[in-house]
Each structure stands twice: as C-alpha cells, then as structure tokens.
LUMNU-178899 format. One record per residue (C-alpha): residue number from 1; residue in three letters; x, y, z. Coordinates in steps of 0.25 Angstrom, whole numbers, plus 5000, padded with zeros to 4 digits. Example, Ala and Ser with C-alpha at 12.3 -4.5 7.8 and 13.67 -1.06 7.14 Angstrom:
residues 2
<site><num>1</num><residuo>ALA</residuo><u>5049</u><v>4982</v><w>5031</w></site>
<site><num>2</num><residuo>SER</residuo><u>5055</u><v>4996</v><w>5029</w></site>
This chain:
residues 194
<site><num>1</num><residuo>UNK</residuo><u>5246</u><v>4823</v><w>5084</w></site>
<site><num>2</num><residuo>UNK</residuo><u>5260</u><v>4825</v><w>5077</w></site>
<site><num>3</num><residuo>UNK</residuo><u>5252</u><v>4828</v><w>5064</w></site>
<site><num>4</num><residuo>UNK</residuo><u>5245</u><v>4838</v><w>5072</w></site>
<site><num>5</num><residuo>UNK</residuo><u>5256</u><v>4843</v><w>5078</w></site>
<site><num>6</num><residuo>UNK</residuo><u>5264</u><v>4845</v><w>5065</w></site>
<site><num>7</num><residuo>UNK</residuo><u>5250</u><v>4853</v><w>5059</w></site>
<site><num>8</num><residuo>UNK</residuo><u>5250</u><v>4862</v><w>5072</w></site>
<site><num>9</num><residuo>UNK</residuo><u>5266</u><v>4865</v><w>5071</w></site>
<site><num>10</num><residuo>UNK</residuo><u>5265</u><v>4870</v><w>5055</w></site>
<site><num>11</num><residuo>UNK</residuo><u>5253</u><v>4879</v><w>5058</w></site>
<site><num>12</num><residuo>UNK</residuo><u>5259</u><v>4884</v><w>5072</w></site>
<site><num>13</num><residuo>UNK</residuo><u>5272</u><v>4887</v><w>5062</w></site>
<site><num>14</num><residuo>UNK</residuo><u>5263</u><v>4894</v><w>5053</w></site>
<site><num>15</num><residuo>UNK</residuo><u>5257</u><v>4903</v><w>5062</w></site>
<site><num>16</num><residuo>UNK</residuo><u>5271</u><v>4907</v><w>5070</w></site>
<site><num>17</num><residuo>UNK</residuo><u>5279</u><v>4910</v><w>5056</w></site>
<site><num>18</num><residuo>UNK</residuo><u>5266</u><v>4918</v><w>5053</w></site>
<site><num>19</num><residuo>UNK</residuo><u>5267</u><v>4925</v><w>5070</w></site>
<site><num>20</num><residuo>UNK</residuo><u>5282</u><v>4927</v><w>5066</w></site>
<site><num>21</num><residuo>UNK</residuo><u>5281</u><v>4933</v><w>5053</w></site>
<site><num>22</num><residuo>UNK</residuo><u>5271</u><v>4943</v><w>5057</w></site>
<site><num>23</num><residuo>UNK</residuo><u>5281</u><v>4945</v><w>5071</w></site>
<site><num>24</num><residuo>UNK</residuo><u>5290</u><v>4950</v><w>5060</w></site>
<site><num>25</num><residuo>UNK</residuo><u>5281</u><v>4956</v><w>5054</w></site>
<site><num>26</num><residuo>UNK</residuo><u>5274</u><v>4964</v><w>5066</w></site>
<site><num>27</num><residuo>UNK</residuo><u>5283</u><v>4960</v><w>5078</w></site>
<site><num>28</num><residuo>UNK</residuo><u>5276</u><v>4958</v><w>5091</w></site>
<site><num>29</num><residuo>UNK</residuo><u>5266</u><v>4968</v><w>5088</w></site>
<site><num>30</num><residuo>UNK</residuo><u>5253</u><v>4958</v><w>5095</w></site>
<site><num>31</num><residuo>UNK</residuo><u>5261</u><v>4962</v><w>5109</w></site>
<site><num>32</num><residuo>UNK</residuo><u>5251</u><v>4974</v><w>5111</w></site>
<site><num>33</num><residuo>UNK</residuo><u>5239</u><v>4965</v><w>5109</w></site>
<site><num>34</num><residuo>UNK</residuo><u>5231</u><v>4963</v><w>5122</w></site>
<site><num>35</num><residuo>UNK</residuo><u>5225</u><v>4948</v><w>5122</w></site>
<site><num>36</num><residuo>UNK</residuo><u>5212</u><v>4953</v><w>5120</w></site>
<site><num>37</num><residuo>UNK</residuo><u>5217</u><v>4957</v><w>5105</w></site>
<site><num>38</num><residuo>UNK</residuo><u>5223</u><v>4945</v><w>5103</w></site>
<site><num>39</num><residuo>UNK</residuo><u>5211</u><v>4939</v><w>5105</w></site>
<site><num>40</num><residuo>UNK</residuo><u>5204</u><v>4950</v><w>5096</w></site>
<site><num>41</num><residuo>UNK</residuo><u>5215</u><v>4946</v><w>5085</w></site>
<site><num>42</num><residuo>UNK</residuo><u>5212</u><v>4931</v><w>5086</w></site>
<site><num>43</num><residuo>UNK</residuo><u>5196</u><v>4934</v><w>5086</w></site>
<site><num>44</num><residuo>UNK</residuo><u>5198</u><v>4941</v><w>5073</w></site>
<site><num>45</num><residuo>UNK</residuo><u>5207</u><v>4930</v><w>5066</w></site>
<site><num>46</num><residuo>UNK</residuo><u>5196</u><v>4919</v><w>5071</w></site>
<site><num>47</num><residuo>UNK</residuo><u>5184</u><v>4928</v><w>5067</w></site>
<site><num>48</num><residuo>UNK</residuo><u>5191</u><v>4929</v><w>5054</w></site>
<site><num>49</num><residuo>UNK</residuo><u>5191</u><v>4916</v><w>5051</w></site>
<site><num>50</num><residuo>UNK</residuo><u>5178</u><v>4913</v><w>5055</w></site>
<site><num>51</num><residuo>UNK</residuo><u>5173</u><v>4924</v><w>5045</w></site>
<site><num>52</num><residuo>UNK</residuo><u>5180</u><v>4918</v><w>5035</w></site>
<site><num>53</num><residuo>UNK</residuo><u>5175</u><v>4904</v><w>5038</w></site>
<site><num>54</num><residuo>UNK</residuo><u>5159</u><v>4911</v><w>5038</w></site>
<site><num>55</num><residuo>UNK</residuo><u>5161</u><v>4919</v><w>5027</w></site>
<site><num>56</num><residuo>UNK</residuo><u>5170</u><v>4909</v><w>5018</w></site>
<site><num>57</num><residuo>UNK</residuo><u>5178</u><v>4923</v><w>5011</w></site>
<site><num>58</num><residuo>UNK</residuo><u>5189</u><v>4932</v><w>5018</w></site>
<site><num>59</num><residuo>UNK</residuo><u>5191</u><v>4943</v><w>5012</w></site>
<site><num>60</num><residuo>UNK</residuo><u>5203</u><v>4945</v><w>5019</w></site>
<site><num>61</num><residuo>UNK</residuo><u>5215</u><v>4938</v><w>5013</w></site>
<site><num>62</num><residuo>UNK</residuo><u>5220</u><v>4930</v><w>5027</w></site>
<site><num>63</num><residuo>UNK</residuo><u>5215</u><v>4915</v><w>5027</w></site>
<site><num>64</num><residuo>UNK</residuo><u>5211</u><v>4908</v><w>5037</w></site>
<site><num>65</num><residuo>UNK</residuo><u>5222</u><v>4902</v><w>5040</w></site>
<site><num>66</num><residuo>UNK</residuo><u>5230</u><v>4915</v><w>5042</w></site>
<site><num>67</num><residuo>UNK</residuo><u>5220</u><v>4919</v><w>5051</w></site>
<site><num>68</num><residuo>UNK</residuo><u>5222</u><v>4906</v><w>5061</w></site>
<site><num>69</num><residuo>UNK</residuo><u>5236</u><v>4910</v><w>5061</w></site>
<site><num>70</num><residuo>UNK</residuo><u>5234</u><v>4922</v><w>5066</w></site>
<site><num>71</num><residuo>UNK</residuo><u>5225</u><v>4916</v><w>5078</w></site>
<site><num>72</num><residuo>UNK</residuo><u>5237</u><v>4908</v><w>5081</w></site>
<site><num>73</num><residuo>UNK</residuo><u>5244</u><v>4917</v><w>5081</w></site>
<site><num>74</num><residuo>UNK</residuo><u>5236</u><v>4928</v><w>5088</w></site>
<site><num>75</num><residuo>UNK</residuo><u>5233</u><v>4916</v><w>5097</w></site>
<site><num>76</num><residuo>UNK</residuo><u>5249</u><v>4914</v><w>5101</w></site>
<site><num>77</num><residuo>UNK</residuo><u>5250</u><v>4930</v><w>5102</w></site>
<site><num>78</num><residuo>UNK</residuo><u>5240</u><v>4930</v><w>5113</w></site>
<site><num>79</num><residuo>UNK</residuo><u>5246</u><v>4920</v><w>5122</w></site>
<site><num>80</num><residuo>UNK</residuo><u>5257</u><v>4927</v><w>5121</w></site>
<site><num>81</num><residuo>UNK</residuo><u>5250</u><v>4941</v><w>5126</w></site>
<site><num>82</num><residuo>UNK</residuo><u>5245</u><v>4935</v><w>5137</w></site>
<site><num>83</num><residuo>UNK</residuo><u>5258</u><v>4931</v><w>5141</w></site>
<site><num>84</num><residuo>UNK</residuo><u>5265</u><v>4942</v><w>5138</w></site>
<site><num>85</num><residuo>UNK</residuo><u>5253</u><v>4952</v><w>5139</w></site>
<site><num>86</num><residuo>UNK</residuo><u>5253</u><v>4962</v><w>5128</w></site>
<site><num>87</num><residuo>UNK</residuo><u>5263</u><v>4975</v><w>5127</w></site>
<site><num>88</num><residuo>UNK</residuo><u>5263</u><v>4989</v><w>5123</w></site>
<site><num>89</num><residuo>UNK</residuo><u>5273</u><v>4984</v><w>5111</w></site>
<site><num>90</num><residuo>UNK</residuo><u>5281</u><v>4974</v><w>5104</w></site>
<site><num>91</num><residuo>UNK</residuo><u>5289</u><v>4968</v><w>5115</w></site>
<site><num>92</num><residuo>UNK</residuo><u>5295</u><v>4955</v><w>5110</w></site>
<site><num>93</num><residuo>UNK</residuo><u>5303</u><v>4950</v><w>5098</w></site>
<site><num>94</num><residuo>UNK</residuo><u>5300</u><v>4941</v><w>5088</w></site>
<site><num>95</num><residuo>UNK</residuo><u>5307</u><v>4930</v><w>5092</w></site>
<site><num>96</num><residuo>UNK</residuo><u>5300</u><v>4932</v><w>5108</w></site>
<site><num>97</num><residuo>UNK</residuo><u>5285</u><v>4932</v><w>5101</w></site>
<site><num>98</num><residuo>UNK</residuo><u>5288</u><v>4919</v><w>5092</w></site>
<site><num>99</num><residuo>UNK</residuo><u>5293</u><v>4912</v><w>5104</w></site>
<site><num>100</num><residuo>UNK</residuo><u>5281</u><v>4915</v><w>5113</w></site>
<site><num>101</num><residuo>UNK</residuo><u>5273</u><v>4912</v><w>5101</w></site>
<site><num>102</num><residuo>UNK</residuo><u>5280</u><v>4897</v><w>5101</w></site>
<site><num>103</num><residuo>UNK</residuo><u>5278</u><v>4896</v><w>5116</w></site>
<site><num>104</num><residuo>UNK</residuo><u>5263</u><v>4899</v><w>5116</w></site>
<site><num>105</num><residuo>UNK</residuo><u>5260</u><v>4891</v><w>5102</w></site>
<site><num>106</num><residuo>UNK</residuo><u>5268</u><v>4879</v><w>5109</w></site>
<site><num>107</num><residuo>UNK</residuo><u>5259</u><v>4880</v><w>5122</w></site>
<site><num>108</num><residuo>UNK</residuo><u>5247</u><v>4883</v><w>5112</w></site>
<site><num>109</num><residuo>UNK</residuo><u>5251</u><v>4869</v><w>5103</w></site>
<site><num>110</num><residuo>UNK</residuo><u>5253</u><v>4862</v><w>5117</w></site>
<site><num>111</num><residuo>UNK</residuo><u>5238</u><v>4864</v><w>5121</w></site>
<site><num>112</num><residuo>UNK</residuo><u>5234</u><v>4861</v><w>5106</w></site>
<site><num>113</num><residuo>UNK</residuo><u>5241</u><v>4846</v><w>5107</w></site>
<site><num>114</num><residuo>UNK</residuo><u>5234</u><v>4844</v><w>5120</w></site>
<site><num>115</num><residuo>UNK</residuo><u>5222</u><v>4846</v><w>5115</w></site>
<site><num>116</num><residuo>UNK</residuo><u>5223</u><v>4840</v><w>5104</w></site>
<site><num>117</num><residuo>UNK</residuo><u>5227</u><v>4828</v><w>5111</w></site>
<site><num>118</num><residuo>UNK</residuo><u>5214</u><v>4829</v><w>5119</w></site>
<site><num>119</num><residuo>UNK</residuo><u>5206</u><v>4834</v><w>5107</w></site>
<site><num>120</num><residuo>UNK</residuo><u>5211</u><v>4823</v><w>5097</w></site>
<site><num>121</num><residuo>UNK</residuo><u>5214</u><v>4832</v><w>5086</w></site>
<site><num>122</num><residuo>UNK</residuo><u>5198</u><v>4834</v><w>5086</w></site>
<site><num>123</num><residuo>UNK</residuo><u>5202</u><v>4849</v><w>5080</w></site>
<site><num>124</num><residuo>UNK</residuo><u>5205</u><v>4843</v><w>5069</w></site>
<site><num>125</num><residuo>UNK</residuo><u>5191</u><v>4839</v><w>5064</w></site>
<site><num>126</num><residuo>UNK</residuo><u>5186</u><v>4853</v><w>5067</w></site>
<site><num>127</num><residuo>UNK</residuo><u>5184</u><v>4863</v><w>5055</w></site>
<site><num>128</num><residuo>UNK</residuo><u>5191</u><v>4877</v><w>5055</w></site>
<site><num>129</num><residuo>UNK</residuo><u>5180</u><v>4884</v><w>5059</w></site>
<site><num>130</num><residuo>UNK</residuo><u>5179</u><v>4879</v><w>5072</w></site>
<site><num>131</num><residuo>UNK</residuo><u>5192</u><v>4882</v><w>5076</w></site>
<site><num>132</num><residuo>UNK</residuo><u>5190</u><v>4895</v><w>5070</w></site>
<site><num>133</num><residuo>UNK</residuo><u>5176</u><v>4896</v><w>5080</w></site>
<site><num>134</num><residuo>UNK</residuo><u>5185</u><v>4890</v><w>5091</w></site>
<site><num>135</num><residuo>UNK</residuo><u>5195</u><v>4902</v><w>5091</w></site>
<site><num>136</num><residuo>UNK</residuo><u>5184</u><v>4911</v><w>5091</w></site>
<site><num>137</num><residuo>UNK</residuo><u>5178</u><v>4906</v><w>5102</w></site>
<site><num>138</num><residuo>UNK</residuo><u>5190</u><v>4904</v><w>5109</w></site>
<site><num>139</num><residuo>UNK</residuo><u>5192</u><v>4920</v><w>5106</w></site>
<site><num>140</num><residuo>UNK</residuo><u>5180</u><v>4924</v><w>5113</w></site>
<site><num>141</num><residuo>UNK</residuo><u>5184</u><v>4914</v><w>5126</w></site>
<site><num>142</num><residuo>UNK</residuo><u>5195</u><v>4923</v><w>5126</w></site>
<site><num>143</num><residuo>UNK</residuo><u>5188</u><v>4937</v><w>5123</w></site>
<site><num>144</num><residuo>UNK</residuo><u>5181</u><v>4932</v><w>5136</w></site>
<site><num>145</num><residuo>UNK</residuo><u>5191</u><v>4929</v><w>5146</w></site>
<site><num>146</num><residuo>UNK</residuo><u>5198</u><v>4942</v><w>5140</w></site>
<site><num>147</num><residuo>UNK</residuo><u>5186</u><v>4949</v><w>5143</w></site>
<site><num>148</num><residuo>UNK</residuo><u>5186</u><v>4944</v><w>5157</w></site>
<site><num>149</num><residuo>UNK</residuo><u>5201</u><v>4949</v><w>5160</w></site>
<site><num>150</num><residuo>UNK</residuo><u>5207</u><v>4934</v><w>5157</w></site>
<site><num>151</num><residuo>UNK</residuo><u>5198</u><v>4927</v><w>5169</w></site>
<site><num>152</num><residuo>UNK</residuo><u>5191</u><v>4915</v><w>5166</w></site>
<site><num>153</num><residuo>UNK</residuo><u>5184</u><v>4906</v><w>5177</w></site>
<site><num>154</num><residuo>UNK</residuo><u>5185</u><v>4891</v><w>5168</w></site>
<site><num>155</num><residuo>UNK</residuo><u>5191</u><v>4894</v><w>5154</w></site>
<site><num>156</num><residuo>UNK</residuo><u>5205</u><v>4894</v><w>5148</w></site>
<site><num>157</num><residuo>UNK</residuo><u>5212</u><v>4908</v><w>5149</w></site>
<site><num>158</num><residuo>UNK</residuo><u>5215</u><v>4917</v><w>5136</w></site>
<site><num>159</num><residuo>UNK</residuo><u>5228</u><v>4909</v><w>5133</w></site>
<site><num>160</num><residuo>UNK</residuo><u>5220</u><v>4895</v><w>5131</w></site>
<site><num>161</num><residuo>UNK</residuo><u>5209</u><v>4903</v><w>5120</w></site>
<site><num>162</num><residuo>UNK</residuo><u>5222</u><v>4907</v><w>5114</w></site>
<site><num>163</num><residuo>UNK</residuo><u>5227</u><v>4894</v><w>5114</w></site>
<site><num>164</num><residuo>UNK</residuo><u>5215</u><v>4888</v><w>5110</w></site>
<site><num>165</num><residuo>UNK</residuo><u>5213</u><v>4898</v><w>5097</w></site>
<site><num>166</num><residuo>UNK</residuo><u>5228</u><v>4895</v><w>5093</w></site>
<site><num>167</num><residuo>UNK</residuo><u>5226</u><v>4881</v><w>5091</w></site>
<site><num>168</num><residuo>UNK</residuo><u>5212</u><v>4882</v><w>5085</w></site>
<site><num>169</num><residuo>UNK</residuo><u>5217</u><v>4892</v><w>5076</w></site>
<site><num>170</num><residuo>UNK</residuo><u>5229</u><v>4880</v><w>5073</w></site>
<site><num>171</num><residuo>UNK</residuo><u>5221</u><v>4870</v><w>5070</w></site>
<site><num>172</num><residuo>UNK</residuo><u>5214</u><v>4878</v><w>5059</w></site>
<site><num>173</num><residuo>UNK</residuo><u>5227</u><v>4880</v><w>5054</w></site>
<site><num>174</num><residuo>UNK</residuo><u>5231</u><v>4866</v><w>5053</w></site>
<site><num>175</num><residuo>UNK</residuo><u>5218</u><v>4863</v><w>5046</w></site>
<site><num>176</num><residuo>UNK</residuo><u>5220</u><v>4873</v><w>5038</w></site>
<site><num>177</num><residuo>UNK</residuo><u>5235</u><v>4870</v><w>5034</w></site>
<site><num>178</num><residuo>UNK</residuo><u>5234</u><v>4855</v><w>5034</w></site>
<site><num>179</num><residuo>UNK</residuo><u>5220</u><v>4853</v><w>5031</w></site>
<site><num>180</num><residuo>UNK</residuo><u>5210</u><v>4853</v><w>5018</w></site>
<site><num>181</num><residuo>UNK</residuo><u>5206</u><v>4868</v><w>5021</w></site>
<site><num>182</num><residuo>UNK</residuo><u>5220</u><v>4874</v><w>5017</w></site>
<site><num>183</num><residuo>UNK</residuo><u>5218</u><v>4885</v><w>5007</w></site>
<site><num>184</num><residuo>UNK</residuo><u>5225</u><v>4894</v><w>4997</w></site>
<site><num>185</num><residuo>UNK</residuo><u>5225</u><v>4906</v><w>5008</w></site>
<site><num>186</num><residuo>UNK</residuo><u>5233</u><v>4897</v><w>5018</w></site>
<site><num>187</num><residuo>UNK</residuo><u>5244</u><v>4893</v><w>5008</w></site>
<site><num>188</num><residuo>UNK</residuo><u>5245</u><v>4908</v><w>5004</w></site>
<site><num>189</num><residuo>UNK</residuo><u>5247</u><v>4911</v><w>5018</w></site>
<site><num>190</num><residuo>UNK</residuo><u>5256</u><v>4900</v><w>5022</w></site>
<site><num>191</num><residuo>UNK</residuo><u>5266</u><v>4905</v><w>5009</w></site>
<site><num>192</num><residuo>UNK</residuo><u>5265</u><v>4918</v><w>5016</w></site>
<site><num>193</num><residuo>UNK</residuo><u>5269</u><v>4915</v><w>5028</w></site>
<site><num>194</num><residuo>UNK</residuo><u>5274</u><v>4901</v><w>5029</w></site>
C-alpha cells in the first residue's frame, strides 16, 4: 500500500501543478459551470479517450494522459460546484480554489485507499480501457440522477460518480506514468508542465 500511496501522490501532484497553472492562466473561470457541464466536460475527455483507444490515431496533439488529467481535474472542479454552486462570475482567488481542490482530492484519495483496502489492489490488473469504460459509465449514472433533479431512491449521489471518475481516471495515470504503456506524448507533457 505505501508503494501505492507514493504512485497516487506523484500523479495527484501532477494533475494539481497542472489545476494551478491553468488557474493562472484562466483564473476561476469553471465557477459559471452548472454541474451538468462539468459532467458534459468530463464525457468529452472520457469519450476522447475512448476514441482514441478504438481508432488507435488522434489527430489532435493532447495524449491520453493529458486527457485523464483533465478528468481529475474536471472531476475535483465539480465537487467543488456542488458545494459552492455555480456563480455568475470569478468569485474566489487562486489560493481559495487550490485549497478546496486539496480538500476535495484528500476526501477523494481517502475513499480510493478504503477501497483499495477492500478491493486489494484488484485496479491494478485491469487494462486502461476499463477505467476509461468505468468513467463513461459513471458519467451516464450521473447524467441520470442529474436528469432526475439529483433524487436517487438506492444509488450514490453526483459527488460519489465524481469521486469514483477521479480515482478511475488516477489509476490510468499511474499506469501510465509508472507502467510499461508510458509513451513519448506523456514525457512531452510532463517537461511542459511538470
């Protein structure tokens, strides 16, 4: 598990130096996202992917593990709308949005370990494109309880999908990063940005 946990903290540090660049960048401009974009957003960087892993060629130069990013990040951006709820403008500094993006990427990690404790690690020995299908799925859970005004009579709420999609979307990070399936594209991007 410490192995585990060290692999989770380099790609969660990857993903918040790339939420804080692009803070700086944009400010809190995601503050006048309604959820339901931010799931939107998320459905396009997991479709994305999932084209990518059909089709084998992107004609886009944004790699797939720039695009998991992004859902972690999207994924931490829409916990904190549904706290907060959206707004009409940029309403919180830089420092305010990276220290709800720690709070809700802790509370996110927290539920990852548990699981994994119960799991065993069993994310390990699935291939990328499950987590990529995971997400998806997860994304169209959400689109339905979002449809249905956030009620839900057995299932997790919006925030656990959210959750969930975060920690699918890090372990295709970590065996990205760590693993055999590390590419040229993924070097580039960490020189960019890390």
């Amino acid at each position: 598990m410490n192995v585990t946990k060290k692999q989770f903290d380099e790609v969660i540090s990857i993903c918040r130096n790339v939420f804080h660049e692009k803070l700086k960048d944009y400010g809190s401009s995601w503050r006048i996202l309604r959820p339901e974009s931010v799931t939107d957003q998320i459905y396009i960087k997991a479709n994305r992917i999932r084209s990518f892993e059909i089709k084998k060629e992107s004609k886009i130069n944004e790699s797939v593990f720039s695009e998991f990013i992004a859902i972690v990040n999207y994924g931490i951006i829409g916990l904190i709308q549904l706290e907060l709820g959206f707004a009409e403008a940029i309403n919180i500094s830089i420092d305010d949005a990276l220290q709800l993006y720690d709070k809700h990427m802790n509370v996110s990690k927290e539920l990852m370990y548990k699981k994994n404790h119960d799991y065993d690690e069993a994310w390990r020995s699935m291939r990328i494109s499950s987590y990529t299908d995971l997400i998806l799925m997860k994304i169209y859970r959400t689109k339905e309880i979002e449809s249905n005004e956030g009620k839900t009579l057995v299932s997790e709420g919006v925030d656990a999908n959210y959750q969930d999609m975060i920690n699918y979307a890090l372990f295709g990070l970590i065996k990205l990063h760590f693993g055999e399936q590390r590419n040229e594209s993924e070097k580039q991007f960490l020189e960019l940005y890390y």
